[in-house]
KEPAKE-840185 format. One record per residue (C-alpha): residue in one letter; x negated, y negated, z negated. Coordinates in steps of 0.1 Angstrom, whole numbers, plus 2048, in hexadecimal, padded with zeros to 3 digits. Layout:
# residues N
atom r: a u: X v: Y w: Z
...
END
This chain:
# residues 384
atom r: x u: 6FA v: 738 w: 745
atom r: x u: 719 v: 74A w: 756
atom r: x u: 71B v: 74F w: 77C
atom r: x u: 733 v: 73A w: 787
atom r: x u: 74B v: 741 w: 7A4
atom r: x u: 769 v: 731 w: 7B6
atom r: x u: 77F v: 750 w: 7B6
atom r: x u: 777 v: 771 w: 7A0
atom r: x u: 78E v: 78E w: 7B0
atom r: x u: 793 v: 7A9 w: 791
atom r: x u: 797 v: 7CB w: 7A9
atom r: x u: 787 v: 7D4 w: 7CB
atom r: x u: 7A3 v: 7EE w: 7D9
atom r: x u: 7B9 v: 7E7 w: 7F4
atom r: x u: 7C8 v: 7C5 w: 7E4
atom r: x u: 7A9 v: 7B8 w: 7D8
atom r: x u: 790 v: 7BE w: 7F5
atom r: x u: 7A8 v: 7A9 w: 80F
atom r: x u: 7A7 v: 78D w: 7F7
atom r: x u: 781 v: 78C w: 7EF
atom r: x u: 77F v: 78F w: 81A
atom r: x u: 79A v: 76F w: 820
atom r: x u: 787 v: 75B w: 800
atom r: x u: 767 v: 75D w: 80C
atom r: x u: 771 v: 75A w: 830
atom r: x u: 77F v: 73B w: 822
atom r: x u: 75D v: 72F w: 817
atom r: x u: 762 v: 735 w: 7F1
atom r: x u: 74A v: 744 w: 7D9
atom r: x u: 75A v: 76A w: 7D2
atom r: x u: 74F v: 780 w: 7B7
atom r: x u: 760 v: 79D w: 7B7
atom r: x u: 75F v: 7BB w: 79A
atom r: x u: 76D v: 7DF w: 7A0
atom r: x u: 773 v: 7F6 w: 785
atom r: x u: 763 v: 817 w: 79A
atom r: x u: 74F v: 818 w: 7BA
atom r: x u: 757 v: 80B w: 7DD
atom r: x u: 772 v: 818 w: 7EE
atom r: x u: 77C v: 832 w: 7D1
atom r: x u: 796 v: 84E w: 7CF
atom r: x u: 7A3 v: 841 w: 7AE
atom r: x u: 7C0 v: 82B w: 7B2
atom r: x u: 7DB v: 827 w: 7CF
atom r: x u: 7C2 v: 81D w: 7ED
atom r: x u: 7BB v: 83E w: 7FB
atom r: x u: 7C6 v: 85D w: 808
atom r: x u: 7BB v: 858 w: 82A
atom r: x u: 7DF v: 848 w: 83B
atom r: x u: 7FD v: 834 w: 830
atom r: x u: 817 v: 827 w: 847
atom r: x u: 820 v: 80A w: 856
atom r: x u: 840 v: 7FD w: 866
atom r: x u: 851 v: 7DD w: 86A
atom r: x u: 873 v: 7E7 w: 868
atom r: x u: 873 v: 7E6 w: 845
atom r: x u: 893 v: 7F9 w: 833
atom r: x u: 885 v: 7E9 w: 813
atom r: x u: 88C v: 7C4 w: 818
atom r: x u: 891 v: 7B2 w: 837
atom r: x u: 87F v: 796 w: 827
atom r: x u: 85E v: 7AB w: 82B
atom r: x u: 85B v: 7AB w: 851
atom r: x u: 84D v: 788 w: 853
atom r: x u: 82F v: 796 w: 845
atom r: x u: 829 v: 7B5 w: 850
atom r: x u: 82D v: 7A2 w: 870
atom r: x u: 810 v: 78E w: 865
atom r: x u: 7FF v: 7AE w: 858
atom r: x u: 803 v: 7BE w: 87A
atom r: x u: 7EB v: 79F w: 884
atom r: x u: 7D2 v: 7A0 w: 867
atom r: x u: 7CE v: 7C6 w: 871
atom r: x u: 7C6 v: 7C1 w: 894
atom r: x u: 7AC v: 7A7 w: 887
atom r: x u: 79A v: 7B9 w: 86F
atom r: x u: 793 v: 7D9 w: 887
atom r: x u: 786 v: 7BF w: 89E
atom r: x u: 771 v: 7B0 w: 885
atom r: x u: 761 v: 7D0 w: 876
atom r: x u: 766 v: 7E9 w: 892
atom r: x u: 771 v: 800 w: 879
atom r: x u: 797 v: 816 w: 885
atom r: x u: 7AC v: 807 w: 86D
atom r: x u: 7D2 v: 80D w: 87A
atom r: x u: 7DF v: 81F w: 892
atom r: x u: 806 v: 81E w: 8A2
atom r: x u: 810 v: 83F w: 8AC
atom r: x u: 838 v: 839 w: 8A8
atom r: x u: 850 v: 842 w: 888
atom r: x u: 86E v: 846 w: 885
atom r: x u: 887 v: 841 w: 865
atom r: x u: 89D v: 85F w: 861
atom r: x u: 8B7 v: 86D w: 84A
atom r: x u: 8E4 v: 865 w: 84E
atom r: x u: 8EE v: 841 w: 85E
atom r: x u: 8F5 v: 834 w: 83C
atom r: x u: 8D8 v: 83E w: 82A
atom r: x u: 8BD v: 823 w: 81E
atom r: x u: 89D v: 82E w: 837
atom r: x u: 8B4 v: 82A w: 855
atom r: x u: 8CF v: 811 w: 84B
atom r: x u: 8B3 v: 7F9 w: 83C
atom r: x u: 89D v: 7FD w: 854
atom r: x u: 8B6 v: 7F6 w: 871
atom r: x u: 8C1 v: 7D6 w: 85C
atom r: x u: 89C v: 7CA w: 85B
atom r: x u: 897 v: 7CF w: 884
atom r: x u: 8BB v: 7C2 w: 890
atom r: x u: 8B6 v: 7A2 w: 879
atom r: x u: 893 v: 79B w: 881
atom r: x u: 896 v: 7A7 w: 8A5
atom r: x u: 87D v: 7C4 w: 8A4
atom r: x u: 87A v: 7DC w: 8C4
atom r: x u: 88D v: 7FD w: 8B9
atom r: x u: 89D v: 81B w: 8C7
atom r: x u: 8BA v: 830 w: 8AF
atom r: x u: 8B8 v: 851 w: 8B9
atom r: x u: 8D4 v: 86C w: 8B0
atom r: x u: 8C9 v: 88D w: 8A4
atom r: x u: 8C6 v: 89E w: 8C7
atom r: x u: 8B3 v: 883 w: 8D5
atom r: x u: 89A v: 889 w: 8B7
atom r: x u: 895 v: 8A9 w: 8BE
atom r: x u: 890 v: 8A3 w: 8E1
atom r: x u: 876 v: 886 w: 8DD
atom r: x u: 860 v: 896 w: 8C0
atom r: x u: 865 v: 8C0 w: 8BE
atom r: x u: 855 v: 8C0 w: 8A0
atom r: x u: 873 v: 8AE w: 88B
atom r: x u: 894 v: 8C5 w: 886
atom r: x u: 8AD v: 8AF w: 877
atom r: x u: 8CF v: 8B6 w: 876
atom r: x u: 8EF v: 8AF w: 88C
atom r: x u: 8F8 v: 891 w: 872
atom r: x u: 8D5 v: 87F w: 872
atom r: x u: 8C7 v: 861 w: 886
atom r: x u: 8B0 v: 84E w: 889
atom r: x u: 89E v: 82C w: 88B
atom r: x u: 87D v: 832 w: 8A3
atom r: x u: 866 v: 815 w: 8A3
atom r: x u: 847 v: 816 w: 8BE
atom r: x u: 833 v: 7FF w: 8A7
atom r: x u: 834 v: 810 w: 889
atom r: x u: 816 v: 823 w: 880
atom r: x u: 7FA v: 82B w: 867
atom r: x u: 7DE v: 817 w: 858
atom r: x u: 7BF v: 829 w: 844
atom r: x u: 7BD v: 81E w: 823
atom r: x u: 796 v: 825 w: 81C
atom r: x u: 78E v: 816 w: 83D
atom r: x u: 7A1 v: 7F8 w: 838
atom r: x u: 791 v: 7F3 w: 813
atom r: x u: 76E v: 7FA w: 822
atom r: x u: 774 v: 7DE w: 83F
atom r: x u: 77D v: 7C2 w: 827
atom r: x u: 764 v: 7C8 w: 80D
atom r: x u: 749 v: 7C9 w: 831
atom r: x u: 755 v: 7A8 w: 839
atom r: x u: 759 v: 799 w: 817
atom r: x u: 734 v: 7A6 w: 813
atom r: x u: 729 v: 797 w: 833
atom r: x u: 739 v: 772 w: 82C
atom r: x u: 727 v: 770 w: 80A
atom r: x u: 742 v: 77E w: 7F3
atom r: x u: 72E v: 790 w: 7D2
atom r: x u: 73C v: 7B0 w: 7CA
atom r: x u: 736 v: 7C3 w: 7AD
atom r: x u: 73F v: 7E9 w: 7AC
atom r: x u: 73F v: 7FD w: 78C
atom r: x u: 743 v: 7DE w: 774
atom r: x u: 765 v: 7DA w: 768
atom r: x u: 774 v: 7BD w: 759
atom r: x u: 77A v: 7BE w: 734
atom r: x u: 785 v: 7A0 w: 72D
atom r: x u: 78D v: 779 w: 739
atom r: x u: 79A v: 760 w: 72C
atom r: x u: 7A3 v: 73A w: 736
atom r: x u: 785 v: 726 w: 731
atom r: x u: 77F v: 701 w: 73A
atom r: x u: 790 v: 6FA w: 75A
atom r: x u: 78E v: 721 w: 767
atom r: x u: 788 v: 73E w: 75C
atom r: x u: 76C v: 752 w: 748
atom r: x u: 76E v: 778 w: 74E
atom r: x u: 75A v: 794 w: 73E
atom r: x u: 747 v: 7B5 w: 744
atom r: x u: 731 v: 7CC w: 731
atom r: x u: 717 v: 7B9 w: 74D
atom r: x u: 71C v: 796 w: 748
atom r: x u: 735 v: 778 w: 746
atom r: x u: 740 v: 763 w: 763
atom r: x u: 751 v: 746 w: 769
atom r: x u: 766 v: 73B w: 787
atom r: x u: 783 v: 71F w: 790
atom r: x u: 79D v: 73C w: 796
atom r: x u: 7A3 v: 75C w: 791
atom r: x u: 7B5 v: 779 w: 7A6
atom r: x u: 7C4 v: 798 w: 796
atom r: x u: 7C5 v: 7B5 w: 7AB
atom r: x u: 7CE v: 7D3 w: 791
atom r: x u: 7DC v: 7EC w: 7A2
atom r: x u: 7E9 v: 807 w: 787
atom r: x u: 7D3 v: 7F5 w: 76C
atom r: x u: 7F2 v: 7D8 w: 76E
atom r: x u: 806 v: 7E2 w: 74E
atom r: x u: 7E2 v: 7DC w: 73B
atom r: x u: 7D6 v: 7BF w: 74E
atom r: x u: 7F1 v: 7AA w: 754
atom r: x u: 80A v: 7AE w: 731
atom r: x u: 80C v: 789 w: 72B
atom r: x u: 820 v: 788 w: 753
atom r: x u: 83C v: 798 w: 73F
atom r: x u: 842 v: 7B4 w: 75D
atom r: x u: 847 v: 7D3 w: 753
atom r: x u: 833 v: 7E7 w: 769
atom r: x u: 834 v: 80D w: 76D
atom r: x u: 81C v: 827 w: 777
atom r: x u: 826 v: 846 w: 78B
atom r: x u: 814 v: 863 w: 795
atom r: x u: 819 v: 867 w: 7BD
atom r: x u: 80B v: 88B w: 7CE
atom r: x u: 7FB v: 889 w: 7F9
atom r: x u: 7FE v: 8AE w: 805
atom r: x u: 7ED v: 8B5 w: 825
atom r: x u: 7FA v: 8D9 w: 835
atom r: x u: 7F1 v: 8EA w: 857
atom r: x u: 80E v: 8EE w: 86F
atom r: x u: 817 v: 912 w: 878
atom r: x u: 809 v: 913 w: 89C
atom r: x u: 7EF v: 8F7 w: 898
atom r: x u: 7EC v: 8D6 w: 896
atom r: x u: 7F0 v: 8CE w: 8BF
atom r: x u: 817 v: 8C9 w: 8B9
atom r: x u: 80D v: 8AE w: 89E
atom r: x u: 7F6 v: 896 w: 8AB
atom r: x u: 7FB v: 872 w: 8AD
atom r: x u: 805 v: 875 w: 8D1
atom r: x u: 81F v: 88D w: 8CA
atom r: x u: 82A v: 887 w: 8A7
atom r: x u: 834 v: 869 w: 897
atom r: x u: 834 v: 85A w: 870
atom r: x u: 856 v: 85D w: 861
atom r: x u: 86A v: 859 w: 844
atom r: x u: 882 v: 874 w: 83D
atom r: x u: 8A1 v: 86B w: 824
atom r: x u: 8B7 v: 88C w: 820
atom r: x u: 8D9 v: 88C w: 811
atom r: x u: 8D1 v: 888 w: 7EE
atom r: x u: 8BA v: 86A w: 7F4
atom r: x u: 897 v: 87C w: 7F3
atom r: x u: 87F v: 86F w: 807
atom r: x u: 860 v: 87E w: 818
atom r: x u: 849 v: 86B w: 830
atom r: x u: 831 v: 878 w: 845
atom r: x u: 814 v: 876 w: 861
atom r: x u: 808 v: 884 w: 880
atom r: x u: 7E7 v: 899 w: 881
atom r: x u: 7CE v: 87E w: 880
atom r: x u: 7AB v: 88A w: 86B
atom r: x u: 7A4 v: 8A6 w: 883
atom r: x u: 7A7 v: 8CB w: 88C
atom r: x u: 7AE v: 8E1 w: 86D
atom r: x u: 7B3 v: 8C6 w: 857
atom r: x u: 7D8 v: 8C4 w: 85B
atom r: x u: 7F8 v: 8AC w: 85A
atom r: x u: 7FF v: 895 w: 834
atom r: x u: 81E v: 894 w: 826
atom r: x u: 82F v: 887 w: 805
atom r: x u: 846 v: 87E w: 7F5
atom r: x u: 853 v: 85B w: 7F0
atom r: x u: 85C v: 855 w: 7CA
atom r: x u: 85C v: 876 w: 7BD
atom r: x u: 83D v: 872 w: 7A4
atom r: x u: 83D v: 870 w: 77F
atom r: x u: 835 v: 856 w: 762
atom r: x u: 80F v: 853 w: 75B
atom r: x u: 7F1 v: 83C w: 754
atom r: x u: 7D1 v: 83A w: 766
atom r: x u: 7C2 v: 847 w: 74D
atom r: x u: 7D9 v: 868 w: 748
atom r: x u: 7E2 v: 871 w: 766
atom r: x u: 7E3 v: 896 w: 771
atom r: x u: 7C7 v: 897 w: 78F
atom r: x u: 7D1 v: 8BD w: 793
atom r: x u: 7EE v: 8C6 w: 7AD
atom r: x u: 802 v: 8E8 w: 7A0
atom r: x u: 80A v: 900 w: 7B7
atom r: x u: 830 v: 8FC w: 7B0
atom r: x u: 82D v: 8D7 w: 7BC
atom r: x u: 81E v: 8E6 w: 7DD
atom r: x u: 83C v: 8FC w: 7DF
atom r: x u: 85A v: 8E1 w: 7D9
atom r: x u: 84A v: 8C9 w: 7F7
atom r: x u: 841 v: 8E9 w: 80D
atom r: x u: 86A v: 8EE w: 803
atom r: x u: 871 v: 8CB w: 80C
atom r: x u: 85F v: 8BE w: 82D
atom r: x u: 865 v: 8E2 w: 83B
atom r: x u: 888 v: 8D7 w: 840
atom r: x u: 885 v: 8B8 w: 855
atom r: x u: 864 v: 8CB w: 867
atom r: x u: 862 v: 8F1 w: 867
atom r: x u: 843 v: 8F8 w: 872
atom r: x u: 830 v: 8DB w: 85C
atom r: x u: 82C v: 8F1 w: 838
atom r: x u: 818 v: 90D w: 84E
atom r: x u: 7FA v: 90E w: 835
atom r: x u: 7F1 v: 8F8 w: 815
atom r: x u: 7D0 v: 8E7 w: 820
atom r: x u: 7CB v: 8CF w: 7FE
atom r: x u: 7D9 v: 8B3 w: 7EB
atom r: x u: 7CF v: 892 w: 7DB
atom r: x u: 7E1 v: 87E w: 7C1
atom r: x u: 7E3 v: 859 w: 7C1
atom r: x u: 7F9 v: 83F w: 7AA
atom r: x u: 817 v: 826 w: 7B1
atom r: x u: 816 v: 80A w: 79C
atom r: x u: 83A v: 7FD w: 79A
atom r: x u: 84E v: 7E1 w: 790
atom r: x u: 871 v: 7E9 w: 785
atom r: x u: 885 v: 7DF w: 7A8
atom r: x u: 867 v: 7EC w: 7BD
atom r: x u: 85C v: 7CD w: 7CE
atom r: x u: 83B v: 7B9 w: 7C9
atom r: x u: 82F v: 7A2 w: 7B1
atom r: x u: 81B v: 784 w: 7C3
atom r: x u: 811 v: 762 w: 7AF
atom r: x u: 802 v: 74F w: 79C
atom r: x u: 801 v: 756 w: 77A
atom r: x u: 81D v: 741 w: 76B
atom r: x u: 80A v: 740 w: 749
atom r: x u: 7EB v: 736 w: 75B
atom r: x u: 7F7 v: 724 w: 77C
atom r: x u: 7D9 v: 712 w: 780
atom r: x u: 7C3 v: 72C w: 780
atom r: x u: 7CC v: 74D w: 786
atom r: x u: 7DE v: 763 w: 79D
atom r: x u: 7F1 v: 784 w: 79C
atom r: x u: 7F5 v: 7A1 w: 7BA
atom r: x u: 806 v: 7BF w: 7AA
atom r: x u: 824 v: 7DB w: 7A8
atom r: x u: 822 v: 7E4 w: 7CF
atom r: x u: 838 v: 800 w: 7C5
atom r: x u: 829 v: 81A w: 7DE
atom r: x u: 832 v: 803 w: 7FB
atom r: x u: 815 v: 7E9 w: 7FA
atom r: x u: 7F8 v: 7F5 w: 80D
atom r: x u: 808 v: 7ED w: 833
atom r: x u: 803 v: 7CA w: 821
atom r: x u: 7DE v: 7C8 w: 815
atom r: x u: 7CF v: 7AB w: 832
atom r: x u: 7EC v: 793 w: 82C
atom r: x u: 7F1 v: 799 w: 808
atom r: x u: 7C8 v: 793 w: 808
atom r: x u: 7D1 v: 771 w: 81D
atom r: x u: 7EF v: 768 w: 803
atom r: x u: 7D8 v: 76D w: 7E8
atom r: x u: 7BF v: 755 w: 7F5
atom r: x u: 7D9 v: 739 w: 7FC
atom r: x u: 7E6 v: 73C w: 7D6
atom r: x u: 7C1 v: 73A w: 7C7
atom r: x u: 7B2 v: 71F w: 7E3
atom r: x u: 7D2 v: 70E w: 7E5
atom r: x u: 7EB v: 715 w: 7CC
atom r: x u: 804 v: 719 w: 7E5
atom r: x u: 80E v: 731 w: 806
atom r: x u: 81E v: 72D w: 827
atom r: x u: 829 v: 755 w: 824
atom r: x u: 84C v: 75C w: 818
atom r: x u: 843 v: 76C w: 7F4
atom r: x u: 863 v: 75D w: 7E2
atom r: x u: 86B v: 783 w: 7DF
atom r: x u: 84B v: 78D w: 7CE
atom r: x u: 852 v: 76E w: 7AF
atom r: x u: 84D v: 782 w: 78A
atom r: x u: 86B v: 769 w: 77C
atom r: x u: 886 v: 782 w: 78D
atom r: x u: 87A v: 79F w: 774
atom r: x u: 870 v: 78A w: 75A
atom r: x u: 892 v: 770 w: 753
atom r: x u: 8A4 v: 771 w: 734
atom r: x u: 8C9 v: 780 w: 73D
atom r: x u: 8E5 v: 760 w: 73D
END
């Protein structure tokens, strides 16, 4: 006979662990099934940061919750004791009109977010490492901040361990199907059964999820870490604070303080700069030109950052075509099954309340979170 579950989650990475942790919390029966180990390099959940911020130049309509986020973090490093975010300050630079600073300011003056907008001399003044020029600004926010991806992974698969939740590393879906009132979903292992069904695909969407009708695409995205000329003491959190950099052309970089320890430098990278690939092909091997162009790049904005080439790690963005998420339930399968995908490089800041949306959708069929945004039918209706 099949083990039968209330909720199977297909996908343990930053997505799927906060929903196993917020089902099982929940008191429902979890099985979970990842495709490599615990807390893997293979995705889009590691690379030891990724920044948070509530003034959001992407969409206002995201600050309700990454205010709710902000809350679920807080939580969760309570719960584990594990360092899972830390607010050291950004700032959203680049010309008045451009979309990191002129979005972002939208997004604090309409939800009423503490900020400062600095000019370019009171930049300079406030954080020596950052030399923009005379015609930049920018938005500074005291709460933005980082969050560590792995950490944050390991703490909801800890907790969805502790309340119950079975999760089962190395055995990969291969198939499921509708079955009965439910689902039925298959590995090389076994077969399971379970009421719902969450899918959490990261890059693996444009296989997993063809019958949603989004056309998902996979980008190859590059993390450099370099060590400042003159050390790292300039570039510490309490110094140096996460930005987003937009120059003329619309090029962004982003960036982070000093924060895994002495010698092992500052990350940078940029932000939608990759190129087309599949899980499965992508190139794992950073050239040396690539080094050169973001050396080239960041060493604008901060002079002193592209001292020394330390290392880099790759990682993928698994888009939709208008870059925001896709959150539901399945509208072929409404009853049963429910969708997190296309976080566009701008999802992980998200991972405890998407985990809590996801839970609502498969316990409840319904949430209380504004997700009218993330709804597949604006990519998917036929033209009038």
């Amino acid at each position: 006979m099949s083990p039968t579950y209330d909720v199977i989650v297909i996908g343990l990475g930053g997505m799927g662990s906060a929903a196993a942790h917020h089902l099982s919390a929940r008191g429902a029966r979890v099985l979970g099934l990842e495709k490599f180990g615990p807390v893997h390099n293979r995705g889009s959940s590691h690379g030891g940061s990724r920044i948070t911020r509530q003034s959001y130049f992407e969409d206002p309509a995201y600050v309700p919750l990454l205010l709710r986020a902000y809350e679920l973090y807080d939580r969760l490093e309570r719960d584990t004791g594990r360092a899972v975010a830390t607010l050291c300050g950004g700032v959203m630079l680049g010309r008045p009109e451009s979309r990191a600073v002129s979005g972002a300011r939208l997004s604090a003056e309409q939800w009423g977010l503490p900020h400062e907008m600095l000019d370019a001399k009171e930049i300079r003044r406030r954080f020596p490492t950052l030399a923009p020029r005379d015609d930049e600004v920018a938005l500074y926010e005291a709460r933005a901040g980082l969050v560590r991806p792995e950490n944050t992974v390991a703490a909801h698969v800890q907790l969805a361990t502790r309340q119950g939740a079975d999760l089962h590393f190395e055995e990969p879906m291969t198939r499921w199907e509708p079955y009965r009132d439910g689902v039925r979903v298959h590995t090389a292992e076994n077969t399971y059964t379970a009421g719902q069904l969450v899918i959490c695909p990261g890059a693996w969407a444009p296989g997993l999820l063809t019958d949603l009708g989004v056309p998902f695409t996979i980008e190859r995205q590059v993390m450099y870490w370099f060590l400042p000329t003159g050390g790292e003491r300039p570039f510490t959190a309490e110094n140096h604070p996460v930005y987003i950099w937009e120059d003329a052309e619309g090029v962004q970089v982003y960036g982070f303080p000093a924060i895994d320890g002495p010698g092992l430098g500052a990350k940078v990278a940029f932000f939608r700069k990759g190129t087309p690939c599949t899980p499965e092909t992508i190139e794992r091997t950073v050239h040396d030109d690539e080094v050169a162009a973001m050396a080239e790049q960041v060493g604008r904005l901060i002079p002193d950052l592209p001292g020394r080439f330390l290392k880099a790690a790759t990682c993928m963005y698994t888009n939709s075509p208008d870059e925001h998420f896709v959150v539901t339930r399945h509208p072929a399968h409404p009853g049963s099954v429910t969708v997190a995908a296309g976080f566009s490089g701008h999802g992980f800041k998200f991972v405890p309340v998407v985990g809590e949306i996801l839970a609502d959708l498969a316990l409840d069929g319904v949430t209380g979170h504004p997700i009218d945004l993330f709804d597949p039918s604006r990519l998917t209706a036929a033209p009038a």
